[in-house]
N, C-alpha and C positions, 0 to 999 in steps of 0.2 A: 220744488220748482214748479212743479204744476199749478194749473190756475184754473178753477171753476168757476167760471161765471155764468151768469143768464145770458143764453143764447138770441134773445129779442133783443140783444144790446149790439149785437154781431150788424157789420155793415153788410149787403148785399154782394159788394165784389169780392170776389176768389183770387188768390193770388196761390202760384208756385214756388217753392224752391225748393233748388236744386244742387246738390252735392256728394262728392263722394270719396274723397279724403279726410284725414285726421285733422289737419290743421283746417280743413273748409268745416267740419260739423262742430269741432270747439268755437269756432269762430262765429259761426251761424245761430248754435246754439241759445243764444241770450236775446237773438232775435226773432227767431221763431217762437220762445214762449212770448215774446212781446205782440207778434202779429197774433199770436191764437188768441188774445184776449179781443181782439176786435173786427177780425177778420175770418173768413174757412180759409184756412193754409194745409195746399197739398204739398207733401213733404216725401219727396222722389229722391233716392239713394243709389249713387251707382253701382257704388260697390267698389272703384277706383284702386283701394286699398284694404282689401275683405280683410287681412290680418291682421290689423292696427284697432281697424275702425268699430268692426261690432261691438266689442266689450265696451265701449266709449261712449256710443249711444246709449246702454244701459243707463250707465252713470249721468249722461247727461237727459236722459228722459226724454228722448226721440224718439218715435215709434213712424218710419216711415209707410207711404200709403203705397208706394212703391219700391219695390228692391230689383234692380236691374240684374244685378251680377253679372258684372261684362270681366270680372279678373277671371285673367288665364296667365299658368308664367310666362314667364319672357314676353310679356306681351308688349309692342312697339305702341307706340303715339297714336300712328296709324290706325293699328287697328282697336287701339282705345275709343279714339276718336268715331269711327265708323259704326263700331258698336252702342253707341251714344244713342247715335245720328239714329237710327233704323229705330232701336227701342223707345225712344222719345217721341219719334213721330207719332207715333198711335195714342200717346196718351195726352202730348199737348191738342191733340183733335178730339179725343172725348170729351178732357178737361174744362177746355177755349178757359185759361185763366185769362183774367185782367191785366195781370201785371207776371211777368218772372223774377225772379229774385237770384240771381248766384254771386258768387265771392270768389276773389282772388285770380287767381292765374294759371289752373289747372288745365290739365287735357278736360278733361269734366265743364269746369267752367267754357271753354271755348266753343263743344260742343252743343253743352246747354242756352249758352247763347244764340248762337247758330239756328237751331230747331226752333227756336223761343221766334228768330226772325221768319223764317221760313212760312210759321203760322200768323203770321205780323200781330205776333204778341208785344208789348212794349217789354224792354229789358231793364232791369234795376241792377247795378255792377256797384257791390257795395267792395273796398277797398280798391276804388279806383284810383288811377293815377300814379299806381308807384312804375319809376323807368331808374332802368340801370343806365342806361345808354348805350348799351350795348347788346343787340337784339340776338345773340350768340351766348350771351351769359345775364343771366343761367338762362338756362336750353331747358326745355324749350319754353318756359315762362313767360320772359321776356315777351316773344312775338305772341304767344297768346291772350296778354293784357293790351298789350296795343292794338291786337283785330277786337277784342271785347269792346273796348273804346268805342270803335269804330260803328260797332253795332248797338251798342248799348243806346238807352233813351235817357235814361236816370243816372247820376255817376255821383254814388256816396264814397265823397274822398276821407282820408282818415285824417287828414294835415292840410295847411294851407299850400307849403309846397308840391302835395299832389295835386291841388286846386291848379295851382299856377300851370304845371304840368299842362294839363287837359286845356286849361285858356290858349298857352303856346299852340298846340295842336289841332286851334280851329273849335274847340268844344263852348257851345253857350254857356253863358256865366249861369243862367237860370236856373238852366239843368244840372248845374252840380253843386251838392251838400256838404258842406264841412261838417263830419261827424263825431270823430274820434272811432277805434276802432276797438270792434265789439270783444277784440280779444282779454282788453282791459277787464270788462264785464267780466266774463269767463274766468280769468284770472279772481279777480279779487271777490270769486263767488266759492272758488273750490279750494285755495288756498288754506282756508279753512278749515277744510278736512284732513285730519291726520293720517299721515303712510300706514298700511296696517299690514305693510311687505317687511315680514318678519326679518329677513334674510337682507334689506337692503338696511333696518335701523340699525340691526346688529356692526354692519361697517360701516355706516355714519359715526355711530358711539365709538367704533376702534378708533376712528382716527377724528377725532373729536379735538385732539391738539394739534390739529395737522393745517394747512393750505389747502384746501379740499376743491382741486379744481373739475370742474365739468366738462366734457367735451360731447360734440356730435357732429357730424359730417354722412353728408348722404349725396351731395351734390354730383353729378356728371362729370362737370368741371373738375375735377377734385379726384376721378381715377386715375389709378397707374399712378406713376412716380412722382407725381405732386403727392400725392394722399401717403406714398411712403415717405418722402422727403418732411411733413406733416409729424407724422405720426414715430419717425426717427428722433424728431427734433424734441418731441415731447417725453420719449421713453429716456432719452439723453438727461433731459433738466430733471425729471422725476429721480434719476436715479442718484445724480450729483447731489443734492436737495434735498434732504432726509426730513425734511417738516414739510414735503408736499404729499399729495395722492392724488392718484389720479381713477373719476368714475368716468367708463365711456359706455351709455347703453349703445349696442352697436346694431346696425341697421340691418335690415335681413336683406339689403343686399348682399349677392355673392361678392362684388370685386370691396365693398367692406367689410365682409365676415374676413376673406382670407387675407388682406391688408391688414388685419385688426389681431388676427388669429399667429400671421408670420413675424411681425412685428412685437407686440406686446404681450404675449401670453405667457406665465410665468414669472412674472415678476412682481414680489410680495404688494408692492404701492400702489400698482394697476389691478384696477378689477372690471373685467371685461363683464357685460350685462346682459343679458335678453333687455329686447325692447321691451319699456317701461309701459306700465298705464298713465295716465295725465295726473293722476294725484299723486302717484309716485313721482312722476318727473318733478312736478313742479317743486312739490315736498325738498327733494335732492338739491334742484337749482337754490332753493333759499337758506341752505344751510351750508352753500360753497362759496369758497373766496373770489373765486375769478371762472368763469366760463369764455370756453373755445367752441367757437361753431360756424355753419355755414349754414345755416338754417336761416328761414325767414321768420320765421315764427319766432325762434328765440330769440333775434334782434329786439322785439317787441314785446315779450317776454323778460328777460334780464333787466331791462328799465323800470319795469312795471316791482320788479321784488328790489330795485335794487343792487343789481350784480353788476360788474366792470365785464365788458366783452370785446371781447380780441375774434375779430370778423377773418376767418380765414379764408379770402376771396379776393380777386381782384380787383371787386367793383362791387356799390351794393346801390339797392332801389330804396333803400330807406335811411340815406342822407342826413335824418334826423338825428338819428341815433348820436354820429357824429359831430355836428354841429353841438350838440345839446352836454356832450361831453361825458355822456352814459358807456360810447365804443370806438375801439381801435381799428382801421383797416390793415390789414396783413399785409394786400399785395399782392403781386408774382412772386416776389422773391419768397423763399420760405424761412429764410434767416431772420426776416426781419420779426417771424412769429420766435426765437429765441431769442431776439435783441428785446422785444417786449416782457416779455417771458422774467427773465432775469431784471430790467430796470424797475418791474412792479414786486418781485421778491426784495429787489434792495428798497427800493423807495417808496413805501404803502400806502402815499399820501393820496394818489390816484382811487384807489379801491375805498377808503374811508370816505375819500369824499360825493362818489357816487349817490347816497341816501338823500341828501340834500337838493340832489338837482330833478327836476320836476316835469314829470312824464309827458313827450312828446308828442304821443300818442291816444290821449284824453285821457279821462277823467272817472269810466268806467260806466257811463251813461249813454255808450252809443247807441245800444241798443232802443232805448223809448227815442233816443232823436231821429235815428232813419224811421219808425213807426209814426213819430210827430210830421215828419216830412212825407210820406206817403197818404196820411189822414188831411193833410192842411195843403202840400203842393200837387200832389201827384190826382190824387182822388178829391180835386177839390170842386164843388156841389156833383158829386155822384159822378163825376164822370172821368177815367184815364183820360190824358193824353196819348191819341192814338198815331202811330204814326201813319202819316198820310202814304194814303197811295194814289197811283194816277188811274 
């Protein structure tokens, strides 16, 4: 994935980005080798999610110029957020980049934006646009994509619907780019590469005749007795259901380890996981019949290979999914994740017909379009759009 070229080719202006979760550096990933090829791109890591994330940079060929490491346990929003704040400062004032670059709807994101205004750097908010409608779910996402919004200068939507989003909310048409979103990229780059997690082909190949469904749950929303009510409903249908299995890599969260540990542990069909690497997940996801999650990522994700997905949430920001006929919403209720459950075990015309229907999400080319947009809109004759001050 790396790209060597002649450095006299390089434009003059410096851009940042900024990230520090799993789902932000797979995401990012296909754009930062697009921007290194024509720009100096400083590449600041917070560290957000230190256990997930470092092996993933390997793989993904990321070598940050910064490493914050702001993870401590149990660490609050707050004081995510704070520690952002303080360590960022110093380096968007050595830096002065041109432009900031972050993604998604993290504490990280919010922050890095935030600091990016402060120095009244312009901000670039690539997956902008996505709203649940509900600034409570998920928590704290939600409200953080909509203060990004508000502060961002550049807004790469991944969809028309997130376009329309940002128009409803007062955002100029000018300023926002219909992209597709770069996790397509990411996706149909590593797919490619074979699981080499000895211990995870061996129970693919067991249950090789089996309904091999996926699940994962990390969400907020989603502790305590919903997640067991959840995770009941699942160990119930696995067990009645003798041509199912269930993988769950499970999340280092505490209230998911002992949800996951109380509930399913022991029973031949379920097999509980250490969190995956991303060639491993994705590997897994393409060779299951049906996925259960609550993730973001994997709503965008499961379209992209192909997979039917049963949204265990009450509400989701990516609308598409559904419309497009790729995902099912759950709900409140948690019954209605067994009513689904069971009418796709009897009736499999939903699951075969998934393959045919056509990614919502682009095309796997976002990454050179935000790059075509920042060379041709953003940086156009040598100069950012700065935001005015008085």
């Amino acid at each position: 994935m790396t790209n060597m070229i002649d450095s006299s080719i390089k434009s003059k202006q410096r851009l940042m980005v900024v990230f520090g979760t799993r789902p932000e550096a797979i995401k990012l990933a296909p754009v930062i080798h697009e921007l290194k090829k024509r720009y100096e791109t400083i590449v600041v890591c917070t560290n957000q999610h230190v256990d997930l994330l470092n092996p993933l940079l390997r793989l993904l060929e990321i070598y940050p110029d910064y490493n914050l490491r702001i993870m401590t346990n149990d660490q609050t929003p707050h004081q995510v957020c704070s520690r952002i704040l303080q360590k960022l400062d110093k380096i968007m004032a050595k830096e002065k980049p041109d432009l900031a670059l972050v993604q998604g709807d993290t504490t990280t994101t919010l922050a890095a934006a935030l600091s990016a205004f402060y120095h009244r750097i312009p901000v670039g908010h690539i997956e902008a646009g996505l709203r649940s409608g509900n600034v409570y779910s998920p928590f704290p996402e939600e409200m953080n994509r909509q203060l990004v919004s508000k502060i961002a200068t550049f807004h790469f939507a991944a969809t028309n619907g997130n376009r329309d989003n940002l128009l409803m909310e007062g955002i100029q048409s000018e300023r926002i780019f219909v992209t597709g979103n770069p996790i397509v990229d990411a996706l149909k780059t590593f797919i490619k590469i074979p699981t080499n997690n000895k211990t995870l082909r061996k129970l693919i190949d067991k249950n090789k005749d089996k309904k091999r469904i996926l699940l994962t749950t990390h969400r907020r929303e989603n502790f305590g007795e919903l997640m067991y009510e959840y995770l009941s409903i699942l160990r119930d249908f696995i067990a009645i259901n003798k041509n199912t299995c269930l993988f769950f890599p499970v999340h280092l969260n505490p209230n998911v380890k002992k949800s996951a540990q109380t509930l399913l542990s022991g029973h031949e069909r379920i097999y509980l996981l250490e969190p995956l690497n991303y060639i491993d997940f994705i590997n897994l996801m393409r060779v299951c019949w049906l996925v259960v999650s609550d993730s973001g990522g994997v709503q965008e994700e499961a379209p992209t290979l192909g997979k039917p997905l049963l949204i265990i949430r009450e509400n989701t920001e990516r609308p598409e999914t559904i419309k497009a006929g790729v995902a099912k919403l759950v709900g409140k209720d948690p019954q209605n994740l067994k009513k689904m459950l069971e009418e796709n075990l009897a009736v499999d015309t939903w699951v075969k017909s998934i393959k045919e229907i056509s990614n919502p999400f682009g095309d796997g080319k976002a990454a050179r379009k935000i790059l075509k947009v920042i060379e041709e809109e953003i940086f156009q004759n040598g100069k950012a759009f700065r935001v005015k001050t008085k």
